[in-house]
PAZAPA-4460 file (N, C-alpha, C; in steps of 0.05 Angstrom, whole numbers, plus 32768, in hexadecimal, padded with zeros to 4 digits):
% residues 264
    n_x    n_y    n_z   ca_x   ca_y   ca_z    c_x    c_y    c_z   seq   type   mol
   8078   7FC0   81AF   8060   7FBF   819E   8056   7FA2   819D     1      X     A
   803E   7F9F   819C   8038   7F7C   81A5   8022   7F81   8181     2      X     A
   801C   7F69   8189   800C   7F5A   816C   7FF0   7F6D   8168     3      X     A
   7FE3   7F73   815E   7FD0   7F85   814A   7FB8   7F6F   814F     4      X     A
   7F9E   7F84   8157   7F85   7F6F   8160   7F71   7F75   814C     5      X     A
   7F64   7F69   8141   7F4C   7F70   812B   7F38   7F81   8136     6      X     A
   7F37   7F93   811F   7F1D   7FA4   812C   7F09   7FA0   811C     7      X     A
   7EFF   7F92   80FF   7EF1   7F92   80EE   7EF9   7F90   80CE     8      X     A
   7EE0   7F8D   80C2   7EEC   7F8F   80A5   7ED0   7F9E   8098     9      X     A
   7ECD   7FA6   8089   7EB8   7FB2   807A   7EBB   7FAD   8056    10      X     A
   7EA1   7F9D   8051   7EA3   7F93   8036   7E96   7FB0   8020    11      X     A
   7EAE   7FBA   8013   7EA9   7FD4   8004   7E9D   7FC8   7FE9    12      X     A
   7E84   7FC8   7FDE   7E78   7FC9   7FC3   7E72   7FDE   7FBA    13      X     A
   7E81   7FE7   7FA7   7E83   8004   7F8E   7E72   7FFD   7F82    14      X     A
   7E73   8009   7F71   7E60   8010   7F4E   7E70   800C   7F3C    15      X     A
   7E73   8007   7F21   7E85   800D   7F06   7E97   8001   7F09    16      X     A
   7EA0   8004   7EE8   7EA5   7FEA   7EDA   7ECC   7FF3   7EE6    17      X     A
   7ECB   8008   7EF2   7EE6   8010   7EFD   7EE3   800E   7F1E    18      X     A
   7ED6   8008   7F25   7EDA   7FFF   7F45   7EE4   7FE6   7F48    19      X     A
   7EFA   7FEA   7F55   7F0B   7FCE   7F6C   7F23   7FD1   7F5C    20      X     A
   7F3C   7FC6   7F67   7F51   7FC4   7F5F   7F61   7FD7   7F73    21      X     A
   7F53   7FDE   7F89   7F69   7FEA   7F9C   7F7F   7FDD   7FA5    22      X     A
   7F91   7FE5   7FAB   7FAF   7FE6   7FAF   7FC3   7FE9   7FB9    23      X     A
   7FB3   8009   7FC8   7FC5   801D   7FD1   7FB0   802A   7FED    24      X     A
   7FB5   8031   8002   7FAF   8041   8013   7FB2   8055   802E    25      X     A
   7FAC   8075   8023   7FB6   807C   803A   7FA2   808E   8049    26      X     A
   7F98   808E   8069   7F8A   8094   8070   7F8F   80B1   807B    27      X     A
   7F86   80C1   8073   7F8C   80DA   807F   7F89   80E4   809C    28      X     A
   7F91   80FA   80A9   7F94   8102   80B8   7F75   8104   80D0    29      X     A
   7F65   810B   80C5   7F49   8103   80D4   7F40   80EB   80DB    30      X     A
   7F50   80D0   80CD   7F4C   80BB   80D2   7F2F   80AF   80C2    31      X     A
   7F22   80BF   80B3   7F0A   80BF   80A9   7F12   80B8   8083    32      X     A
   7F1F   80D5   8082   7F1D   80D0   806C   7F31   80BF   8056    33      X     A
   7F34   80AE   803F   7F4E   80AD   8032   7F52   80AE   8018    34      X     A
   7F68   80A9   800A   7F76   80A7   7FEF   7F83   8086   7FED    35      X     A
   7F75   8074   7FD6   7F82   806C   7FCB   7F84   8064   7FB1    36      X     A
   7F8D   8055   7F9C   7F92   8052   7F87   7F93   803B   7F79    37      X     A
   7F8C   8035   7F5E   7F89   801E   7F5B   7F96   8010   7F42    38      X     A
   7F87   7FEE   7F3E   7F9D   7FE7   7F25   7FA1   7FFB   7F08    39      X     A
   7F89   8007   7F01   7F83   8010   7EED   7F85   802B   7EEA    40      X     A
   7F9D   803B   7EFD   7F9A   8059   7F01   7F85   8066   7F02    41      X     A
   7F76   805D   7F18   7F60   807A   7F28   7F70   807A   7F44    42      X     A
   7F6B   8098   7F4B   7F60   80A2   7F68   7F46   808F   7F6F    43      X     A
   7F46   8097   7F92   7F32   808F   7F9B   7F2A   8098   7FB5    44      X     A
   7F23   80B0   7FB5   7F21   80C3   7FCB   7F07   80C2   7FDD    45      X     A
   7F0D   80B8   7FF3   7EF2   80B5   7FFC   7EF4   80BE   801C    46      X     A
   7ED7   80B1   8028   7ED7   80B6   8044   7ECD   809C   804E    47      X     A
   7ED2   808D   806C   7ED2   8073   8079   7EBA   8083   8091    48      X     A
   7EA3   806F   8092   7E91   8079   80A8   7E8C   8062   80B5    49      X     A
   7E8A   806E   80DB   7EA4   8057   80ED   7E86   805E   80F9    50      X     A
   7E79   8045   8109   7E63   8040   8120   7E7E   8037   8137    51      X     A
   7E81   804C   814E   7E91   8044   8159   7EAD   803F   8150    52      X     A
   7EBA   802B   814B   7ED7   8025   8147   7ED9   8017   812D    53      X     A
   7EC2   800E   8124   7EC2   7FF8   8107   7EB1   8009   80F5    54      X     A
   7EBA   8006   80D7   7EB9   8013   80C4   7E96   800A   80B8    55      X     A
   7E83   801C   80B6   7E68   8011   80AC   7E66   801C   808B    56      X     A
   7E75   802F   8083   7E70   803B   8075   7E81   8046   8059    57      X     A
   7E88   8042   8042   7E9E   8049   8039   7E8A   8065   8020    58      X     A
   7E95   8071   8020   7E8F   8085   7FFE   7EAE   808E   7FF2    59      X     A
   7EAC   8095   7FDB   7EC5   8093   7FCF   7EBF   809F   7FAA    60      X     A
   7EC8   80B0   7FA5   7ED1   80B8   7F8A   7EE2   80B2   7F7B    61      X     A
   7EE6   80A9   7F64   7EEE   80A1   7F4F   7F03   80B1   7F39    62      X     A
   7F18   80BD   7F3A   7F25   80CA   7F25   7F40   80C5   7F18    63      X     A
   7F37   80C8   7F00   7F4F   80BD   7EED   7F65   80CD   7EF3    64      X     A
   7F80   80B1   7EFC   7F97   80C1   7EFD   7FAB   80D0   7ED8    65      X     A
   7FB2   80E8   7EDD   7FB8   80F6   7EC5   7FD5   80EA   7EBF    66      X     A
   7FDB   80D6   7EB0   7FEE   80CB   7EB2   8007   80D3   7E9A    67      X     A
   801A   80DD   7E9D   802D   80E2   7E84   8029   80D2   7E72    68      X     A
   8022   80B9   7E6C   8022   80A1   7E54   800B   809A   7E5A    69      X     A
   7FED   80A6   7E59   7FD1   80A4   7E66   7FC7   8087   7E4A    70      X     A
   7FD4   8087   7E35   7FD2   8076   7E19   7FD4   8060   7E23    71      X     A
   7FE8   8057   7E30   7FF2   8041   7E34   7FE7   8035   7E50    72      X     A
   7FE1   801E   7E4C   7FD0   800B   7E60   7FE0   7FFB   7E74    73      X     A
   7FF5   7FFA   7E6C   800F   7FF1   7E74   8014   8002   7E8F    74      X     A
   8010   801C   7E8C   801D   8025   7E99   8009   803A   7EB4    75      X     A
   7FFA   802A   7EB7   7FDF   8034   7ED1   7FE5   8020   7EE4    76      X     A
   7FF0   8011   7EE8   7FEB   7FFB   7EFF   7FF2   8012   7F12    77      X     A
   7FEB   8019   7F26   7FF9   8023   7F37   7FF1   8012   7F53    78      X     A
   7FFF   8016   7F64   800E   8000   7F77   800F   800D   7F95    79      X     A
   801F   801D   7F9A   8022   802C   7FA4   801C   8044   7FAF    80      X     A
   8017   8053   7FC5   800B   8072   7FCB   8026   807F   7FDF    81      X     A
   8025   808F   7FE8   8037   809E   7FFC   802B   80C0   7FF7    82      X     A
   8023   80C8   8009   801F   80EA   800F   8039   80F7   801F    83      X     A
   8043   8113   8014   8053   8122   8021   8046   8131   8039    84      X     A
   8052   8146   804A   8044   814F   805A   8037   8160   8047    85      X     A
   803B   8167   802F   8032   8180   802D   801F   8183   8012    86      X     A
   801B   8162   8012   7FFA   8159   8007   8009   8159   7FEF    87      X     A
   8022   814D   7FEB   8030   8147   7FC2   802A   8127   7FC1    88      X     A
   8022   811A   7FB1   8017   80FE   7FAB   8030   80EF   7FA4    89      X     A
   8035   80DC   7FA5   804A   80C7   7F96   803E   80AA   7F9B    90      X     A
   803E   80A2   7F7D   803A   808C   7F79   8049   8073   7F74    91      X     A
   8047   805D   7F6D   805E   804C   7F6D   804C   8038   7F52    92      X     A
   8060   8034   7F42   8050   8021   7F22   8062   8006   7F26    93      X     A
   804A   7FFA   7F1A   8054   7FDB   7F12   804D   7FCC   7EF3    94      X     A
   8040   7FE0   7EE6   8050   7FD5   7ECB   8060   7FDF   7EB8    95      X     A
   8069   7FF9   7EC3   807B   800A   7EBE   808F   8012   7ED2    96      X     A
   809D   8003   7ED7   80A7   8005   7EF5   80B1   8020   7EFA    97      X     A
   80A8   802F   7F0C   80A8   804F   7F17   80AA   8059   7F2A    98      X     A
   80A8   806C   7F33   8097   8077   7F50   8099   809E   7F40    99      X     A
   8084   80A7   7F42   8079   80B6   7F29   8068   80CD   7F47   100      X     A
   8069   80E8   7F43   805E   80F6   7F5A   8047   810C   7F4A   101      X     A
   8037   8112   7F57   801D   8125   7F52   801D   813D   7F62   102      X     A
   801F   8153   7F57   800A   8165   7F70   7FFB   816E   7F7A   103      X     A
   7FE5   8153   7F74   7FCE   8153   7F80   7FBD   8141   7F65   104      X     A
   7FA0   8135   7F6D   7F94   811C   7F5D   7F8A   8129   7F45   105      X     A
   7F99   814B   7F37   7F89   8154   7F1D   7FA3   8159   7F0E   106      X     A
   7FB5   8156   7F1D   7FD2   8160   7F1B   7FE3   8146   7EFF   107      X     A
   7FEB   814C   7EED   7FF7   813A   7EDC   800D   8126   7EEB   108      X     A
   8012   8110   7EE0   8027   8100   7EEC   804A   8110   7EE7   109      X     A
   8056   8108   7EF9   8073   811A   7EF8   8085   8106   7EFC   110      X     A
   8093   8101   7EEB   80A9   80E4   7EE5   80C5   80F9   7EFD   111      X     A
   80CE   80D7   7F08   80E5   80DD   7F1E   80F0   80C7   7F15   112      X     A
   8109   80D1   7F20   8123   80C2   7F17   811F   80A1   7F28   113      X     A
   812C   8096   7F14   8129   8071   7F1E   8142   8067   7F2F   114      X     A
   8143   8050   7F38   815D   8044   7F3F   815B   802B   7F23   115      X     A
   8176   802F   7F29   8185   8014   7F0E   8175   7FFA   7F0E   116      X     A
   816D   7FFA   7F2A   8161   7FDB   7F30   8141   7FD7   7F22   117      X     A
   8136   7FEC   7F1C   8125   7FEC   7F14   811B   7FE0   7F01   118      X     A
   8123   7FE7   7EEB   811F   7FDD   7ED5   811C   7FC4   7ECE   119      X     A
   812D   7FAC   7EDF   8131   7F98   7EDE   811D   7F8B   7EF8   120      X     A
   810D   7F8F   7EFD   80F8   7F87   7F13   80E5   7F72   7F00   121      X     A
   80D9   7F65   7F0C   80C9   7F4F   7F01   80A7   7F61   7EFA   122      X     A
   80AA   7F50   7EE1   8088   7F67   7EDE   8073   7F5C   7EE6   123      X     A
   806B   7F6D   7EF1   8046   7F66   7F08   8058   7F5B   7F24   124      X     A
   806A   7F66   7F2D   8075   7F5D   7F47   808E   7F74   7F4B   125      X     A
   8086   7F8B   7F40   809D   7FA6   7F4D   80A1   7FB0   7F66   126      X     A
   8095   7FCE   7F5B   808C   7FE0   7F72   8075   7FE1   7F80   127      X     A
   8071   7FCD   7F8B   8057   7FCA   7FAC   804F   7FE5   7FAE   128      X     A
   8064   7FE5   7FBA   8064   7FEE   7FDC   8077   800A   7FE2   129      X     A
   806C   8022   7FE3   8077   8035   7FE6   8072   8045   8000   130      X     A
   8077   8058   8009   807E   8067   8026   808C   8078   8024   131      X     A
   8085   808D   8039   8091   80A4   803D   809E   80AE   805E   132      X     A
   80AF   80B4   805C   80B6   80BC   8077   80AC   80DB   8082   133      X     A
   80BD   80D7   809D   80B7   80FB   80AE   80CD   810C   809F   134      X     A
   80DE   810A   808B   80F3   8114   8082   80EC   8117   805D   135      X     A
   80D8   810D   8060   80CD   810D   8044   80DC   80FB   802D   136      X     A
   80E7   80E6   8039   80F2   80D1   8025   80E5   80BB   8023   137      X     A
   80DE   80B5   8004   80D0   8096   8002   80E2   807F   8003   138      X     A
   80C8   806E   8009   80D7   8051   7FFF   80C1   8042   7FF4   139      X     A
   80DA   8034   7FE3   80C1   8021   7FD8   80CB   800B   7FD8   140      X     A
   80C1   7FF1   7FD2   80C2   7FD4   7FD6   80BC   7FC5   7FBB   141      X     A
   80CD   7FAD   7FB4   80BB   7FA3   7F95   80B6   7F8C   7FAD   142      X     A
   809A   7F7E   7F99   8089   7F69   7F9F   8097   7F55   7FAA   143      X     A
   80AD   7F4A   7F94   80BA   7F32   7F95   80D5   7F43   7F97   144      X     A
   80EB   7F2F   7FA1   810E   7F37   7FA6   811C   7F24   7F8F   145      X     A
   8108   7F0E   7F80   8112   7F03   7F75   8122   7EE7   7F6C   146      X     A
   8123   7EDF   7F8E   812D   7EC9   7F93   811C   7EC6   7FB7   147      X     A
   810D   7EB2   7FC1   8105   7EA8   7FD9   8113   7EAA   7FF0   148      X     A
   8130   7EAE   7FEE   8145   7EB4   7FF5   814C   7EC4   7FFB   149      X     A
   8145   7ED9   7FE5   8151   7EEC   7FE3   813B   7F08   7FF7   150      X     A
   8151   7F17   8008   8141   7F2E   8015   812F   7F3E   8005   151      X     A
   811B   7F55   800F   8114   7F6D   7FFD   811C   7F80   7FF6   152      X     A
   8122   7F85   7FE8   813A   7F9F   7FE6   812E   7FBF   7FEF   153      X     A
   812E   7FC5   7FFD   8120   7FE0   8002   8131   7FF6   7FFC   154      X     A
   8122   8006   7FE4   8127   8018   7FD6   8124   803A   7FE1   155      X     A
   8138   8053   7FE2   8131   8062   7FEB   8132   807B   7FDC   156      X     A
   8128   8090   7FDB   8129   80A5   7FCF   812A   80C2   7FE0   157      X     A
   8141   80D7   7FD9   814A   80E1   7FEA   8142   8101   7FDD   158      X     A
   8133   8105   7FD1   8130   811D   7FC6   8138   811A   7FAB   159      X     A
   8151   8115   7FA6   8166   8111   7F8E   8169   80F3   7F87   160      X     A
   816F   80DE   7F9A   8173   80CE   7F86   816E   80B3   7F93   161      X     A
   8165   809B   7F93   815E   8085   7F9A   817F   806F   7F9F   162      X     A
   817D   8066   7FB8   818D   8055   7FC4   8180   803E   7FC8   163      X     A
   818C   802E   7FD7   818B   8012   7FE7   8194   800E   7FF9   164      X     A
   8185   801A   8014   8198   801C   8026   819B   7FFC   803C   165      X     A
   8186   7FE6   8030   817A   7FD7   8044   8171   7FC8   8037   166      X     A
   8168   7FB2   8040   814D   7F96   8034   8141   7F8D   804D   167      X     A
   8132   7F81   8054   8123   7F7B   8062   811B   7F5E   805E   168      X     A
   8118   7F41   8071   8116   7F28   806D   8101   7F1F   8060   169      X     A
   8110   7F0D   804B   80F2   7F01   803D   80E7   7EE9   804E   170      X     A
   80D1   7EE5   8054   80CD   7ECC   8067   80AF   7EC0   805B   171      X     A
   80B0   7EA1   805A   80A2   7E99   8053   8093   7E9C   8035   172      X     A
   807C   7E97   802E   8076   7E99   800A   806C   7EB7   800D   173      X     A
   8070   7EC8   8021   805B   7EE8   801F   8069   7EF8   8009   174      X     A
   8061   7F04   7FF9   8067   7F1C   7FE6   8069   7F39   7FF4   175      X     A
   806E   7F4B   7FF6   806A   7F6D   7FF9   8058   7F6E   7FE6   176      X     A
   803F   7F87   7FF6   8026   7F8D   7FE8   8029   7FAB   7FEF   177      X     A
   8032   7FB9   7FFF   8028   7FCD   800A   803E   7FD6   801D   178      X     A
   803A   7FF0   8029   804A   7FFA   8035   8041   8015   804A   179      X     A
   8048   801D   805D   8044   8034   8069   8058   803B   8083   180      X     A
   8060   8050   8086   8078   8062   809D   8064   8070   80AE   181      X     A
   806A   806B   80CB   805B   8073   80DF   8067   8078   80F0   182      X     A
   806F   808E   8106   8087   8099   8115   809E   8082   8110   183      X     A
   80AB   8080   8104   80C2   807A   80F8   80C0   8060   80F9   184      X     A
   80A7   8055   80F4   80B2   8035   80ED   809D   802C   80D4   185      X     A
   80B1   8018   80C5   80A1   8013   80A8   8091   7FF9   80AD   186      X     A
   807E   7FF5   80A3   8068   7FEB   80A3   8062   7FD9   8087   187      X     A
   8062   7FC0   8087   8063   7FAF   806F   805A   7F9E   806F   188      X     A
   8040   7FA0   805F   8027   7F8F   8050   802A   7F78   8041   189      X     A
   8025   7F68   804D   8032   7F48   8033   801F   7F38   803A   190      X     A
   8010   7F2E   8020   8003   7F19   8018   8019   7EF9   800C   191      X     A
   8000   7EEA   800E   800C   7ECC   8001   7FF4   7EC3   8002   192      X     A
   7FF2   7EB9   7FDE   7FDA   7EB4   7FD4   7FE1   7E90   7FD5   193      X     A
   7FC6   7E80   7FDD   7FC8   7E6A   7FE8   7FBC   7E5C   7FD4   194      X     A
   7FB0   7E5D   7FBB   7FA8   7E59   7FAE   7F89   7E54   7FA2   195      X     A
   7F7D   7E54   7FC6   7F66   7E57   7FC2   7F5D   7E74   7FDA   196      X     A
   7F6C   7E82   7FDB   7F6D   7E9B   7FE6   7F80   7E9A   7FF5   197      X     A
   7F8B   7EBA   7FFE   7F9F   7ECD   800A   7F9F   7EC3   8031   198      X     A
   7FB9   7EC5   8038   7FB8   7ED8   8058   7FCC   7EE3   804D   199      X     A
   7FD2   7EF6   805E   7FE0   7F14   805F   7FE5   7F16   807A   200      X     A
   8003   7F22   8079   800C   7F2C   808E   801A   7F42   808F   201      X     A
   8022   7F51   80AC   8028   7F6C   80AF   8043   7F70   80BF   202      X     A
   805C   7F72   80AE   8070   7F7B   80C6   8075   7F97   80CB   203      X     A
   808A   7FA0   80DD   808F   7FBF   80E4   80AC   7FBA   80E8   204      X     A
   80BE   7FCA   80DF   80D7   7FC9   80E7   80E3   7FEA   80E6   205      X     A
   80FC   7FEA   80F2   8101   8004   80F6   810A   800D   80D9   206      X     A
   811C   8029   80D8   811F   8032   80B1   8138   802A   80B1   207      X     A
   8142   8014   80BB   815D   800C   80B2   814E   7FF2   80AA   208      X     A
   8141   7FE0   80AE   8133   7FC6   80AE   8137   7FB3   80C9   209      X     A
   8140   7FC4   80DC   8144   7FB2   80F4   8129   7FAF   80FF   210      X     A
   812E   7FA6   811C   811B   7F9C   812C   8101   7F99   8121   211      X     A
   8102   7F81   8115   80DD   7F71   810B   80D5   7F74   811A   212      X     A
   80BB   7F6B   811B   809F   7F67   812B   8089   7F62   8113   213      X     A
   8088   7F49   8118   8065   7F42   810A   8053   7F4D   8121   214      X     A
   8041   7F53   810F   8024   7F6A   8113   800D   7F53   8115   215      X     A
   8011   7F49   80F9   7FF6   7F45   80F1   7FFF   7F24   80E0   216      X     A
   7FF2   7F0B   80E5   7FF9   7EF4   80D1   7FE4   7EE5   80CE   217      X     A
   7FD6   7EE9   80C1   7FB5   7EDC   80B8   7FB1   7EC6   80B0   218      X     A
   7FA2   7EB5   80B5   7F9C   7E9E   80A7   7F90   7E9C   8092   219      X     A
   7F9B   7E8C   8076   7F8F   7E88   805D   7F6B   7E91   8064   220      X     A
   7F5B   7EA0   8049   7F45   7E9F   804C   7F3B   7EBC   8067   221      X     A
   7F4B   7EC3   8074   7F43   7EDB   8088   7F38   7EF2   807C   222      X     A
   7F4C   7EFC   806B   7F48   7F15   8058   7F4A   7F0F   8034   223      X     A
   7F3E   7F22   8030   7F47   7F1D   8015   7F65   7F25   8009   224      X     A
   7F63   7F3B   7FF0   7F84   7F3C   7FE8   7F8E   7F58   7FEC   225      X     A
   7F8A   7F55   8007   7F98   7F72   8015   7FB0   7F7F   8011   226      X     A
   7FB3   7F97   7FFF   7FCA   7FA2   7FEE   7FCD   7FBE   7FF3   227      X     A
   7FBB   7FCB   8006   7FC0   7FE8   800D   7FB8   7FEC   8030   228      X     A
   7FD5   7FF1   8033   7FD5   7FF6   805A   7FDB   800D   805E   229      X     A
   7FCB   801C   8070   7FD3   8039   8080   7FDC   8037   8098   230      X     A
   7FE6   803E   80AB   7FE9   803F   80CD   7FEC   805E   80D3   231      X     A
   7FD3   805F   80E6   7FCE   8078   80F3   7FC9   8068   8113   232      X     A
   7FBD   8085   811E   7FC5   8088   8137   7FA7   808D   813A   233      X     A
   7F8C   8084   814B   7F83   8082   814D   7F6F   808B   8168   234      X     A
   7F86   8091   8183   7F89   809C   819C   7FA7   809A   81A4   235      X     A
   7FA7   80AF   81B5   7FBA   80A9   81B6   7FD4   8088   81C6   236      X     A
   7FC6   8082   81C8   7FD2   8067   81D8   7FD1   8048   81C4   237      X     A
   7FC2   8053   81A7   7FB4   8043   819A   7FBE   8044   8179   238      X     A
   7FC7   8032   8171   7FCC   8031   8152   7FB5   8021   8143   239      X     A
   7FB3   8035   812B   7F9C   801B   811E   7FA9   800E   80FA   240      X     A
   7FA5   7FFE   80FA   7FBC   7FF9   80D4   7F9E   7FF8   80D1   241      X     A
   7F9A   8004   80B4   7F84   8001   80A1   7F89   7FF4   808A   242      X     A
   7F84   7FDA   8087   7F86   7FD1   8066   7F6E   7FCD   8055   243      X     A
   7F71   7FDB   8037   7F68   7FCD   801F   7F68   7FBB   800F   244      X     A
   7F5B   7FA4   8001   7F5C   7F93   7FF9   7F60   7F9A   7FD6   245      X     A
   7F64   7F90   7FC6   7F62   7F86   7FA3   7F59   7F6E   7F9D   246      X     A
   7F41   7F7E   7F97   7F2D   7F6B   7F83   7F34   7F5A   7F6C   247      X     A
   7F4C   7F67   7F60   7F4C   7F64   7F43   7F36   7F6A   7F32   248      X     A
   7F22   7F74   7F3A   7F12   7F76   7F27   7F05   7F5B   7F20   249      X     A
   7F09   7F53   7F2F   7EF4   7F2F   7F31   7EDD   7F2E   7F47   250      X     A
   7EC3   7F28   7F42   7EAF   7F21   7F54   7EAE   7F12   7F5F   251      X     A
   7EC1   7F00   7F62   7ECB   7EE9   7F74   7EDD   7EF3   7F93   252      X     A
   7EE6   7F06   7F90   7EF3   7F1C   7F9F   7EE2   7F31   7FAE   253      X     A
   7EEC   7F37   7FC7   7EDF   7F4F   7FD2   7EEE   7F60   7FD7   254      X     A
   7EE7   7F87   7FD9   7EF4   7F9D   7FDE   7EF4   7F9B   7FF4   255      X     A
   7EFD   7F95   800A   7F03   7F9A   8022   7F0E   7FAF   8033   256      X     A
   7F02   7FC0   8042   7F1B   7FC5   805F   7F1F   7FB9   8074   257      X     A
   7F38   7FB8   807B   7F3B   7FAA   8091   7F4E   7FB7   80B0   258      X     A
   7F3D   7FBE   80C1   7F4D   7FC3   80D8   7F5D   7FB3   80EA   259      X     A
   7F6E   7FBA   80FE   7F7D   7FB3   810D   7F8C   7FC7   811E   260      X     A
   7F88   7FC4   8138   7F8C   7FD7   814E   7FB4   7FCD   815D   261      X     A
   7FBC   7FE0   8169   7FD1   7FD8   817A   7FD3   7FEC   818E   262      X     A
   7FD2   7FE3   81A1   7FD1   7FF0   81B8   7FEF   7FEA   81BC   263      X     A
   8000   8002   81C4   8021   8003   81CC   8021   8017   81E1   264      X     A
***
């Protein structure tokens, strides 16, 4: 697999006082359409319209996720996305540290069992970064490990009950933002905010955390604060990673997508 070539970016401007804060993204199967999610619990279901290979076009709907503790403000960050094959939602929270599943964007939130480590995660720096496998097991990632030093702990869930089977190298000031599983290799989104803006970068490693490969390593100022990655297949000889940016909800910020191709 060699290094990931730019294919474009497309500057997304919404409407309302609830647009931006994406997070999370996964592109569905047509390659057109997708799902992602944001700081403030919405859906965001839309469709990407491509002139050729680069994105001209974004539309997208807006719906409140139905959340068990919907009172509490605390507890909407959501962070994370992952789809089963068989279209069940799971999300991943960061100010309630979670990973919480739907069956489907009208469907109430459905609390799942935690690991121990949870609880004790740093707040506004948990659960990123979630994923799903061909076997239907997630994973998820917190932001920070806690120490610069210290690896990422990658978290797994097996139907029944969440392990640790692995961590993955921390390198350099990058955080985990994001996450995605693509014929069996995981895919991991990390920003490092520079103070006067982000680069972001992209590794792939196998589901044990072996064999790295940087993808993608940007220079300060390239992109904005890219926090939701998909990888699909685009032709067959052809991979494409799709990322979303977070605004925060600041007009100093832009919604971004951002492509990148790999030819293997």
């Amino acid at each position: 697999m060699t290094e990931a070539s730019f294919v474009g970016a497309y500057h997304w401007m919404g409407q309302g006082t609830e647009f931006g804060g994406f997070s999370s993204l996964a592109i569905l199967d047509d390659g057109q359409s997708f799902l992602a999610t944001t700081d403030r619990g919405y859906w965001a279901s839309g469709r990407l319209q491509r002139d050729g290979t680069e994105i001209v076009d974004v539309s997208a709907n807006l719906r409140k996720m139905v959340l068990a503790d919907g009172s509490n403000q605390f507890s909407t960050d959501a962070e994370g996305l992952a789809i089963s094959d068989n279209g069940q939602l799971f999300v991943s929270f960061e100010g309630q540290h979670r990973v919480s599943s739907f069956g489907d964007q009208t469907q109430t939130e459905q609390a799942m069992p935690v690991h121990r480590d949870f609880e004790g995660l740093q707040n506004n720096s948990s659960l990123e970064a979630l994923a799903i496998d061909d076997l239907g097991r997630l994973y998820t990632i917190p932001e920070r490990s806690g120490l610069r030093t210290r690896p990422f702990p990658v978290y797994r869930f097996d139907g029944t009950m969440w392990s640790q089977p692995f961590s993955i190298p921390r390198r350099k000031g990058h955080l985990i933002v994001g996450a995605d599983i693509f014929e069996d290799r995981l895919y991991v989104l990390e920003r490092d905010f520079m103070g006067i803006g982000f680069r972001s970068r992209v590794r792939a490693f196998d589901l044990n955390g072996e064999n790295e490969v940087t993808l993608i390593d940007s220079q300060i100022l390239t992109h904005d604060n890219l926090e939701g990655i998909s990888v699909w297949r685009d032709s067959p000889e052809t991979l494409r990673i799709t990322m979303l940016s977070d605004n925060n909800f600041r007009s100093l910020q832009r919604t971004e997508f951002v492509e990148y191709r790999i030819n293997d």
